[in-house]
C-alpha positions in Angstrom: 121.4 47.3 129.5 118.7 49.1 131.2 120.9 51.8 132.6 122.3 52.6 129.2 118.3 53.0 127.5 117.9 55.1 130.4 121.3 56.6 129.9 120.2 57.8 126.1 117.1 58.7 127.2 118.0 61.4 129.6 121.0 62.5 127.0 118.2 63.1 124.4 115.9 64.8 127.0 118.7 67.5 128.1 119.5 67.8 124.2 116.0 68.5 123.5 116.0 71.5 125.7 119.2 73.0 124.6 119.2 76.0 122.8 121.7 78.4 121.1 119.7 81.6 121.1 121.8 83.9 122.9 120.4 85.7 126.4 118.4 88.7 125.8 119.2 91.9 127.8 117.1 95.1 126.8 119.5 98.2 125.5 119.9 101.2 127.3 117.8 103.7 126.3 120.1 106.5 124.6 118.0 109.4 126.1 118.1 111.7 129.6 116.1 109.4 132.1 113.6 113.2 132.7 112.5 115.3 129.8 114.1 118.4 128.9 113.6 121.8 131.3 113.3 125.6 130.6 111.4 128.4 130.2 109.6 126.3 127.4 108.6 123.6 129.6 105.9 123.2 132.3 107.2 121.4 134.8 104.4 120.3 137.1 102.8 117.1 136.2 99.3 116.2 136.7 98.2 113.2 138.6 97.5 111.3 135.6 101.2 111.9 134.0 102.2 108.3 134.3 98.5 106.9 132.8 98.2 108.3 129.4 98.7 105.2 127.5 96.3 103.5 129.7 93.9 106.5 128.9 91.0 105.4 126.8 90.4 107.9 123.8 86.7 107.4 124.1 87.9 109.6 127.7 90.2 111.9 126.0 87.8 112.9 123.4 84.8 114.0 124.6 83.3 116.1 122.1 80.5 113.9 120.6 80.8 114.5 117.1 84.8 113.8 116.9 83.9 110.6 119.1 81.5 109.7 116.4 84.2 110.4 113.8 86.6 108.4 115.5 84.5 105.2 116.1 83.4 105.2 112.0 86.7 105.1 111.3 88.2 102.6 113.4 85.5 100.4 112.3 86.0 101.3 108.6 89.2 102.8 107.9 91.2 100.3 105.0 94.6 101.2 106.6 93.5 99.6 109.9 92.0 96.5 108.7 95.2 96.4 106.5 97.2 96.6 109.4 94.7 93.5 111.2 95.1 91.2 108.6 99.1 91.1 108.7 98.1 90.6 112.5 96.7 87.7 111.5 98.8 86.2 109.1 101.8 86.8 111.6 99.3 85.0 114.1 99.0 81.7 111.2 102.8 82.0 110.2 103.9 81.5 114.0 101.0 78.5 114.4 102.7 76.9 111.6 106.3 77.1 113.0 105.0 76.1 116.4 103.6 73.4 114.8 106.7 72.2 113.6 107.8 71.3 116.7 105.5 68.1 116.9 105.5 65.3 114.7 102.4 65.2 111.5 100.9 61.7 111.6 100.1 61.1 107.8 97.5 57.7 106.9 98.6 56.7 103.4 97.2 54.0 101.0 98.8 52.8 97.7 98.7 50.5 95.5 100.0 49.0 92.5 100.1 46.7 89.3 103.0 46.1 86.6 103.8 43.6 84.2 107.3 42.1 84.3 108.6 40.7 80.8 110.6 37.4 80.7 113.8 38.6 80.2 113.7 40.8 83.4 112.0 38.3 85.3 114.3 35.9 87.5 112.1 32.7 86.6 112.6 33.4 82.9 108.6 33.6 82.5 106.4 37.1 82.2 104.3 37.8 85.3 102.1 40.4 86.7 103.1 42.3 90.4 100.8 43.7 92.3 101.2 45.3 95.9 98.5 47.3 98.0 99.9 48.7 101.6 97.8 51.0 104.1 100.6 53.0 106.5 100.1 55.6 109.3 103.5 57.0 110.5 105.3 60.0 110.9 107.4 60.9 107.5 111.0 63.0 107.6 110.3 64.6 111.4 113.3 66.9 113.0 113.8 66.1 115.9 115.0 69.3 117.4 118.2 68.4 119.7 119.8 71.5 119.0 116.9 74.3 119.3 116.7 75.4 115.7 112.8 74.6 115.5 112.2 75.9 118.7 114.3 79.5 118.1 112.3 79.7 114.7 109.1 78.7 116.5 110.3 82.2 119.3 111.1 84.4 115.9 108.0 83.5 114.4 106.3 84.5 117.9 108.1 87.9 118.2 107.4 89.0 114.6 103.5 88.2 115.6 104.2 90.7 118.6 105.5 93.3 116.8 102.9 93.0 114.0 100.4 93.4 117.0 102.1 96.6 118.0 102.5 97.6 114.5 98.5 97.2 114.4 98.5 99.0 118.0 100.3 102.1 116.4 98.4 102.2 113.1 95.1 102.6 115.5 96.9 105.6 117.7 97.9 107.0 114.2 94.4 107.0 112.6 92.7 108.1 115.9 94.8 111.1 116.2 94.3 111.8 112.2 91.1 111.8 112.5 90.7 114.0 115.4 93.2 116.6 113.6 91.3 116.8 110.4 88.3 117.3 112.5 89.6 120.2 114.5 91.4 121.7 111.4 87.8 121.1 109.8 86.8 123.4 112.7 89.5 126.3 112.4 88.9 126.5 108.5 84.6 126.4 108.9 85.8 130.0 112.0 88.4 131.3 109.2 85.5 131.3 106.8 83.0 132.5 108.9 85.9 135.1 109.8 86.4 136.1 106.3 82.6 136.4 106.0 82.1 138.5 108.8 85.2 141.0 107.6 83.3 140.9 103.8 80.1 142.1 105.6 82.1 145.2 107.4 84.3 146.0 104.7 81.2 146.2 101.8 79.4 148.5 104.5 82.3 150.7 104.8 82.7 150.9 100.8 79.1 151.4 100.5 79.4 154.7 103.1 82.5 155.6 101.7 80.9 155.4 98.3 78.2 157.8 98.9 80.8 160.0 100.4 83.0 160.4 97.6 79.5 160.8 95.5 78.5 164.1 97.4 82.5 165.1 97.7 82.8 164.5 101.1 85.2 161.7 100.1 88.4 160.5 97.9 89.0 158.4 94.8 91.5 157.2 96.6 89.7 156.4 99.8 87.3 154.9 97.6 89.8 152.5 96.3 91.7 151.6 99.5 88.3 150.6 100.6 87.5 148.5 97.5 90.6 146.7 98.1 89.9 145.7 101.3 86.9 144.2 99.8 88.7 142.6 97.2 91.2 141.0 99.4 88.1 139.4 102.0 86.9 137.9 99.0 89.7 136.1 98.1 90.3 134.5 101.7 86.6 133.4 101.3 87.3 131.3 98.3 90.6 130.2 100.0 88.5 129.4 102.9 85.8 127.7 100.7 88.3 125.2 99.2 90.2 124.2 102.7 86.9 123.6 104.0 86.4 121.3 101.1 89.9 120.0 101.4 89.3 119.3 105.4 86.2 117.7 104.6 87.5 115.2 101.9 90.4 114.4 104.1 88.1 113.8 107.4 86.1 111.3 105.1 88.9 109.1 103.9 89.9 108.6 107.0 86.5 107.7 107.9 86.6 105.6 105.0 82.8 105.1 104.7 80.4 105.7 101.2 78.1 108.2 102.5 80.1 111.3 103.8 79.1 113.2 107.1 76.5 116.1 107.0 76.5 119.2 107.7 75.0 119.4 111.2 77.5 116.6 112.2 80.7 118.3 111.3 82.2 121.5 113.1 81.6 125.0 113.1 84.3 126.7 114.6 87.0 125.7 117.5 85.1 127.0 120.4 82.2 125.0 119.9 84.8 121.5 120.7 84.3 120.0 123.8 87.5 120.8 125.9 89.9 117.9 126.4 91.0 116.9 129.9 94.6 118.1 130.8 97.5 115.3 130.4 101.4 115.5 130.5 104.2 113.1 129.9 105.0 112.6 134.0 108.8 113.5 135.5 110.4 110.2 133.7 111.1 109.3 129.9 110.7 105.8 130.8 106.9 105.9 130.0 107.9 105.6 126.2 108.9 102.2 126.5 105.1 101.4 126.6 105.0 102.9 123.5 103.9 100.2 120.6 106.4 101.8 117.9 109.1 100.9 121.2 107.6 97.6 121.9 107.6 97.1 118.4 111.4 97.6 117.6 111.9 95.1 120.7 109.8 92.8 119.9 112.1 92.8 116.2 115.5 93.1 118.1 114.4 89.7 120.4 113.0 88.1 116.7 116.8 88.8 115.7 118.0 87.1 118.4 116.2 83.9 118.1 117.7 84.0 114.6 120.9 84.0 115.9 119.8 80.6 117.6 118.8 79.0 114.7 121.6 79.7 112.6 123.9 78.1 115.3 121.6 75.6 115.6 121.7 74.7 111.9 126.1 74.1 112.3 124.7 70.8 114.2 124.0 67.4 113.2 119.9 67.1 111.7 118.4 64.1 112.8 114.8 63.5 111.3 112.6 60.5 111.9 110.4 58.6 109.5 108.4 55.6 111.3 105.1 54.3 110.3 103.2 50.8 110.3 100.8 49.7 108.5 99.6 46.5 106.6 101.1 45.5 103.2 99.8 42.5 100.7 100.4 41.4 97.1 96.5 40.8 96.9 94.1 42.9 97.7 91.7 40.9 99.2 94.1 40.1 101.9 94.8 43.2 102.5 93.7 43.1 105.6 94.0 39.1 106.6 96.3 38.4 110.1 99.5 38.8 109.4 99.9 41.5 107.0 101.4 43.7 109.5 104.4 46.3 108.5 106.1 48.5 110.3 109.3 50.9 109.4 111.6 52.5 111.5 114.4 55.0 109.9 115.9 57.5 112.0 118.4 59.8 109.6 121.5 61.9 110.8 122.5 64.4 108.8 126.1 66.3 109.7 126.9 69.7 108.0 131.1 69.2 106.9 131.6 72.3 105.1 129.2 74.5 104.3 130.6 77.9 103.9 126.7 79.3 103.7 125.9 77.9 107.0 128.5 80.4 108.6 127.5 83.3 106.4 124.2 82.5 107.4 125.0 83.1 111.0 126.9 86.6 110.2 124.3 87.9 108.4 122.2 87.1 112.0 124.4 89.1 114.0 124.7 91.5 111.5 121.0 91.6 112.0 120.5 91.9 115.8 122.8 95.1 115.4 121.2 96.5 113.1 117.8 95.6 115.5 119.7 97.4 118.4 120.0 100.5 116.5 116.8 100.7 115.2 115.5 100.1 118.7 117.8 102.9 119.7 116.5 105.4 117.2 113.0 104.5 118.1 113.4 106.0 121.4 115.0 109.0 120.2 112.9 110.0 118.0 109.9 109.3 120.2 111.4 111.3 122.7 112.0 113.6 120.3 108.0 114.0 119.6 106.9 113.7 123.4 109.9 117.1 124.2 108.3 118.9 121.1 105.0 118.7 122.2 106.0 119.4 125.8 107.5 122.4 124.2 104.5 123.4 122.7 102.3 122.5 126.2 104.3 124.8 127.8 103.9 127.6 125.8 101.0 127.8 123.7 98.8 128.8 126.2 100.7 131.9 126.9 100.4 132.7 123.5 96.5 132.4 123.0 96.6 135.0 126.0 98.9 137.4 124.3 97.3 136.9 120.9 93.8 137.5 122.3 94.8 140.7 123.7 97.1 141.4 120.7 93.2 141.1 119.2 91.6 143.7 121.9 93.9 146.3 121.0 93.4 145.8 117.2 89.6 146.1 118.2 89.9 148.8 120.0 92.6 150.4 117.6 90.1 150.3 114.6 87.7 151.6 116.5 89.5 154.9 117.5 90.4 154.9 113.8 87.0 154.8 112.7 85.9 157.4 114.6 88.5 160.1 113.6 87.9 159.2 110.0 84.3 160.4 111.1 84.9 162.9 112.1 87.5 163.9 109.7 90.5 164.0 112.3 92.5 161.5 110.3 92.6 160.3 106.6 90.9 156.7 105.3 95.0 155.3 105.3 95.1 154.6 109.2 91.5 153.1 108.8 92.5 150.6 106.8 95.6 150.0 108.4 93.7 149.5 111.6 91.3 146.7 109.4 94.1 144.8 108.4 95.9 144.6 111.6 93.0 143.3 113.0 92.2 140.8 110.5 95.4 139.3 110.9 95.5 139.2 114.6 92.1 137.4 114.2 93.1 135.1 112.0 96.3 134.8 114.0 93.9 133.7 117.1 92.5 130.6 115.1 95.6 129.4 114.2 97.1 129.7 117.9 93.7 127.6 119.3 94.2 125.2 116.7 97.9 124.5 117.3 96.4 124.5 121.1 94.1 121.4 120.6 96.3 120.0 117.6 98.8 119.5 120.7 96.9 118.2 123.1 95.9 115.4 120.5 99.9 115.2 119.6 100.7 114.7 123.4 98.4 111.8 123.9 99.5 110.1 120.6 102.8 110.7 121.5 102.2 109.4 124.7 101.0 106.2 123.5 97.5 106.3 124.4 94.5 105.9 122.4 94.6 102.0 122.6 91.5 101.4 124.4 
């Protein structure tokens, strides 16, 4: 008799640890194993290519103002703390699956009092019942043979991971918006100043060509082209006015605090920025599987398949567990006299026939993990996507800023030889102020080139997955 107790028990023991939750095996990455080459790309990686998501941002970013931005805004930015509080109700929601696993010991006390009329009562005479019970016990617990607790308890536990990542990327996200909106801040504060600067030059040159015409030394016409050059710096200063004001309203949502930055805090131009060190995406693509968007997606794919478990699980016999003991009395002042002991003990099996829901349960699972797979798949593509796009850009951009900063010197130097022929009355007022405008835009060209510059190098180390320390 003793071998068969012991028997049952070790049956029960290996059914407890049973599970149906099929064995995860990560996909394979649908992307080259190195990143794209060319004459876009650079090809020689720094020594800190394979670090950038270990890279703290408070490194990357070192000019002092933009690390000031940064830190308001992860401390008071609404998406963020949005994106920690489903962190923490995924935390609760897989605390209370855990949970369960193990049985809940409930203490219960009733009691009651009913009057019994004659004709229901077996001695033909009325009376009045009365029973009072105290019970602690465990009330309707699964016992989980099969694994469908413990695979809910492993989805519940994945979904909190991938909420955690989900909070991971919402922090890279918001550290790299801020730091563009403060660098665009920058470009838009130089255009203006730009625009400014050109308003200065071209008023002086109406002015002289002005008191020209007015001694006949000068056009109508000259007079005019020069008033539209005027006209049109005017214009870009408004423009430049209300991007500025734009930039700034952006930059403070994203700070998200009451009382907007000042002046001397914010930007004035790109080349005032403190330079960011160098970083590149390494030789291998693997590095994006540190990515939290990546880890994310898996962490969802490996939720799936402990749903798979559960709904296999739930095609096998329930068996729950009520128990409890207690003291019971018809008085209640002997409620608690020797031998008023009770005890119950009710195990239940429950075995699913036919159940046509069951099994369309467990399609819809699979169905699910698929659809997990795919998704994980298209995460890594389109994050590759992003990290070859900036690479693109890395390898390029500088050699543009060099050609657009002599494209600049020759505009210089063009208006300048046009200037002086206009003087001296070699050439007309026309190639002047084709000589302005050239310039102008080539200027104007210059800022946007820096600013795609530096709005890359924060791309590549969002992209890149760092900016989580």
């Amino acid at each position: 008799m003793k071998r068969k107790w012991l028997i049952l028990l070790a049956g029960l023991a290996f059914l407890s640890g049973c599970t149906f939750t099929p064995a995860y095996t990560r996909p394979k990455a649908p992307v080259p194993e190195n990143w794209p080459t060319g004459p876009a790309y650079d090809t020689t990686p720094t020594a800190q290519a394979t670090a950038v998501a270990a890279l703290p941002w408070r490194t990357f970013f070192t000019d002092p103002g933009l690390r000031q931005a940064i830190e308001t805004a992860l401390s008071n930015n609404s998406d963020l703390r949005l994106a920690a509080l489903n962190v923490a109700r995924a935390r609760a929601i897989y605390g209370i699956q855990r949970s369960a696993l193990y049985p809940a010991v409930d203490l219960s006390a009733s009691g009651t009092k009913k009057r019994v009329p004659a004709d229901l009562a077996s001695s033909g005479q009325r009376y009045t019942a009365e029973q009072y019970d105290v019970n602690l016990g465990i009330f309707a617990w699964e016992i989980d043979f099969f694994g469908r607790l413990r695979s809910l308890k492993d989805q519940a536990l994945e979904t909190y991971l991938a909420t955690a990542q989900a909070h991971r990327s919402a922090r890279i996200l918001l550290i790299s918006a801020v730091a563009r909106a403060y660098v665009t801040l920058a470009a838009d504060q130089e255009n203006l100043r730009l625009a400014r600067t050109t308003l200065e030059n071209q008023q002086a040159a109406y002015d002289l060509i002005r008191r020209r015409q007015e001694v006949g030394l000068g056009t109508e016409l000259d007079l005019n082209r020069a008033r539209s050059q005027v006209d049109t710096a005017r214009v870009d200063i408004a423009r430049y006015v209300r991007l500025v004001a734009q930039d700034r309203n952006a930059l403070d949502l994203l700070i998200g605090v009451g009382q907007p930055f000042s002046d001397d805090q914010l930007p004035t131009d790109l080349a005032g920025l403190t330079p960011m060190p160098p970083i590149d995406a390494g030789l291998s693509s693997t590095v994006l599987l540190e990515r939290p968007d990546i880890l994310q997606a898996e962490h969802q794919l490996k939720a799936a398949h402990a749903n798979i478990g559960a709904a296999r699980a739930a095609l096998f016999p329930n068996i729950s567990l009520t128990t409890s003991v207690g003291v019971a009395s018809a008085e209640l002042s002997r409620l608690f006299s020797a031998g008023q002991g009770t005890w119950l003990f009710a195990p239940q099996v429950s075995l699913p026939v036919f159940d046509a829901r069951l099994w369309a349960a467990l399609d819809a699972t699979t169905a699910e993990r698929e659809i997990a797979v795919v998704q994980y798949q298209q995460a890594i593509q389109s994050a590759f996507r992003e990290v070859a796009d900036a690479l693109a850009v890395k390898g390029t951009v500088d050699r543009q800023v060099e050609a657009q900063a002599a494209l600049v010197r020759s505009a210089a130097e063009i208006y300048r030889l046009a200037d002086v022929r206009y003087a001296k009355g070699v050439d007309n007022y026309l190639s002047v102020l084709d000589a302005q405008r050239s310039l102008y835009a080539a200027q104007q060209a210059l800022v946007a080139v820096n600013l795609a510059r530096i709005v890359n190098q924060v791309q590549l180390y969002a992209v890149l997955g760092g900016g989580t320390a």
